[in-house]
Residue frames as qw, qx, qy, qz and C-alpha x, y, z in Angstrom:
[[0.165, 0.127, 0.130, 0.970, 28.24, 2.35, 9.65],
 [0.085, 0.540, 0.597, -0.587, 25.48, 4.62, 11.26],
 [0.444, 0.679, 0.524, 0.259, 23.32, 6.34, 9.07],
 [0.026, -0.981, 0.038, 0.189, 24.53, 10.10, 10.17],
 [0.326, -0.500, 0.658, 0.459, 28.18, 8.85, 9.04],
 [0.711, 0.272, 0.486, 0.431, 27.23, 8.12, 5.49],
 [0.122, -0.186, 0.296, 0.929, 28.27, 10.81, 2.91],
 [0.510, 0.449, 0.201, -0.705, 25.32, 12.51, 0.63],
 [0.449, 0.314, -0.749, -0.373, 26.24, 10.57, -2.37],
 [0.201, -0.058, -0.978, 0.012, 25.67, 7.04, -0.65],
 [0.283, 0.199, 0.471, -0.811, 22.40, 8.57, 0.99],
 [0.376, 0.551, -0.439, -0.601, 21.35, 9.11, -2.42],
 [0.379, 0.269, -0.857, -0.222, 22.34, 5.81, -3.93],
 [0.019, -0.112, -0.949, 0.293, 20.82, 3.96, -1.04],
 [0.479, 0.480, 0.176, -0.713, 17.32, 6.26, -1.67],
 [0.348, 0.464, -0.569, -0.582, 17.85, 5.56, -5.40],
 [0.284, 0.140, -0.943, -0.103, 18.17, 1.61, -4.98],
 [0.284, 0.472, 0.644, -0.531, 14.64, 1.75, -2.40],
 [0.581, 0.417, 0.164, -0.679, 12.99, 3.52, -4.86],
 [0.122, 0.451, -0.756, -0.458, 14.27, 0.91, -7.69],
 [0.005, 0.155, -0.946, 0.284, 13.04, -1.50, -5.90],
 [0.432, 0.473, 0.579, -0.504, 9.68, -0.32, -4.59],
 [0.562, 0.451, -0.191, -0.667, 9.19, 0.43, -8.73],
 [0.402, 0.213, -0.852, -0.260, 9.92, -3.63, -10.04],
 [0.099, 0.237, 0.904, -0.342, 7.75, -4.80, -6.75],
 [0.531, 0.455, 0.328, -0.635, 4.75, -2.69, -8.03],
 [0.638, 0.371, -0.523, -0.425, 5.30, -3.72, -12.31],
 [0.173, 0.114, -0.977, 0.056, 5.82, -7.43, -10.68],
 [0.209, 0.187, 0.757, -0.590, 2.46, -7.21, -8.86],
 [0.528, 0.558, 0.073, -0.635, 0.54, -5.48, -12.12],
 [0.283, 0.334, -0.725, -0.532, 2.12, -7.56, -14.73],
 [0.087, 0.339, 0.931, -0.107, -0.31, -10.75, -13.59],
 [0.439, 0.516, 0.505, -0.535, -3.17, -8.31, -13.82],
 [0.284, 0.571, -0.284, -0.716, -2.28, -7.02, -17.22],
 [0.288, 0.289, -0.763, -0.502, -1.68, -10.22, -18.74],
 [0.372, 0.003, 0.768, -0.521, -4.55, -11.87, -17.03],
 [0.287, 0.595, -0.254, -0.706, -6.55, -12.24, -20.18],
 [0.640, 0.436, -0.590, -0.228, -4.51, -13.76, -22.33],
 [0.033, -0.190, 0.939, -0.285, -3.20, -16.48, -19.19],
 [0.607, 0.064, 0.550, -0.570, -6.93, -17.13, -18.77],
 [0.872, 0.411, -0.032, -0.263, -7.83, -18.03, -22.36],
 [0.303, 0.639, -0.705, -0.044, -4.41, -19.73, -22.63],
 [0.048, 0.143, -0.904, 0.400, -5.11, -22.06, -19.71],
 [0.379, -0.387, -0.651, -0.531, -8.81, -22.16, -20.13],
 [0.337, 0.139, -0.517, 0.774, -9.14, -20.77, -16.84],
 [0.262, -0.709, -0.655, -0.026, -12.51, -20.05, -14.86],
 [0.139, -0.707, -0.104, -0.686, -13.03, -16.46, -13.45],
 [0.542, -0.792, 0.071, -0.273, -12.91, -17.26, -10.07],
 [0.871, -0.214, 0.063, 0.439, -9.48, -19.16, -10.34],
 [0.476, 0.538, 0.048, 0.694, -8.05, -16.46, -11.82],
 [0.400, -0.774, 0.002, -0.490, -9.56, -14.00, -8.94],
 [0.799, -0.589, 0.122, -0.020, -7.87, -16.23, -6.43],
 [0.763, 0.283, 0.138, 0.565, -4.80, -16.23, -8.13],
 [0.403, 0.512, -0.018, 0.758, -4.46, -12.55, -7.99],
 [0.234, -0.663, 0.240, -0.669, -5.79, -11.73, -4.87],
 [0.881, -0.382, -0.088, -0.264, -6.38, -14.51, -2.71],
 [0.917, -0.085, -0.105, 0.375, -3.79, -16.96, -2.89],
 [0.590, 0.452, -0.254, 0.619, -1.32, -13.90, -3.12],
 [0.289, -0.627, 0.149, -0.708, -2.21, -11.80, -0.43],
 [0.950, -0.312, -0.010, -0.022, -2.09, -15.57, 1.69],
 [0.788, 0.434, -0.103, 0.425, 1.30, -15.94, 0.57],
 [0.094, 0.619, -0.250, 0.739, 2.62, -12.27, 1.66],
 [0.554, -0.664, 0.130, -0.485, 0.52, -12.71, 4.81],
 [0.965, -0.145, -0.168, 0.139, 2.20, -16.42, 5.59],
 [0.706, 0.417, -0.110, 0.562, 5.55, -15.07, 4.50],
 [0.166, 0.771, -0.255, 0.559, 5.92, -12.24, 6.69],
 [0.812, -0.520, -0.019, -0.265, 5.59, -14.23, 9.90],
 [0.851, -0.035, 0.092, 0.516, 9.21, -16.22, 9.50],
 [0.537, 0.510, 0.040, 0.671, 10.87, -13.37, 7.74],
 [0.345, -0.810, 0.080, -0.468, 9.77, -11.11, 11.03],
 [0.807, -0.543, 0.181, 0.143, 11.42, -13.27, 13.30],
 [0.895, 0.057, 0.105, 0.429, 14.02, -13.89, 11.31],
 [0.248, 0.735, -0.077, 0.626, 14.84, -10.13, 11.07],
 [0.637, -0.678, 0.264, -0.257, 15.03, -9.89, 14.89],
 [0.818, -0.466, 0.238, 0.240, 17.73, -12.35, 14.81],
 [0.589, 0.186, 0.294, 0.729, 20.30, -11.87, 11.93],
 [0.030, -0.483, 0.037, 0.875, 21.11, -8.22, 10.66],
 [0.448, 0.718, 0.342, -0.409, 18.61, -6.70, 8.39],
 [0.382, 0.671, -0.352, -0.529, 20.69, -6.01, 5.58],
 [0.036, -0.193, 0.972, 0.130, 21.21, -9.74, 5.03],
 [0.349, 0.426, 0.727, -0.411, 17.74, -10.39, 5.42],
 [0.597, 0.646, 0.253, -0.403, 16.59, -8.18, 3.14],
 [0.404, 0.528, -0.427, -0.613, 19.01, -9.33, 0.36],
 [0.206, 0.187, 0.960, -0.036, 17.93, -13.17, 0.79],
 [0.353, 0.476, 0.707, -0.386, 14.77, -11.69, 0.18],
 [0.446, 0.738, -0.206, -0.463, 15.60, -9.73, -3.38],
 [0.127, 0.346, -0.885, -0.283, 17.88, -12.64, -4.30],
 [0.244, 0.174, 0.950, -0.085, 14.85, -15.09, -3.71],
 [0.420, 0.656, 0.282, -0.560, 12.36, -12.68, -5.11]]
C-alpha cells in the first residue's frame, strides 16, 4: 500500500505510533542518566566508568549497530526491519 492510498485515520495512527516511539527512545536514553547516581554508589563505580557507560560505550554501540542494520534494510522490506528492531529493543 502506497502512502497516497492510505486513509487520514491510518496517516494519523502511523504519525501517532512514530511519535510513541521517538518518546520511549528518548525516556530510555535519559533514564541511565537520571539514575546514574544511585547505579554508581550501588556498584561502587568510578566516574569515568560511568562516563563511558553513558556516552562512550553507547554511542559505539549505535555507531557499530547501524552498519548491519543499513545493509540489511537495502535487502529485506523496511517495515520488517524496523519491527526486529522494536521487538529487540
Amino acid at each position: 500500500m502506497r502512502a497516497s492510498e492510505w486513509t487520514a485515520a491510518q496517516r494519523h495512527g502511523a504519525m501517532l505510533l512514530v511519535c510513541l516511539v521517538g518518546v520511549f527512545n528518548l525516556i530510555d536514553r535519559q533514564i541511565m542518566t537520571i539514575l546514574l547516581e544511585p547505579i554508581k554508589l550501588e556498584f561502587g563505580a568510578s566516574d569515568t566508568y560511568m562516563g563511558l557507560l553513558t556516552g562512550g560505550i553507547f554511542a559505539l554501540f549505535y555507531a557499530l549497530a547501524s552498519i548491519p542494520l543499513a545493509r540489511l534494510a537495502d535487502r529485506v522490506p523496511r517495515k520488517i526491519v524496523i519491527a526486529g528492531s522494536l521487538g529487540a529493543w
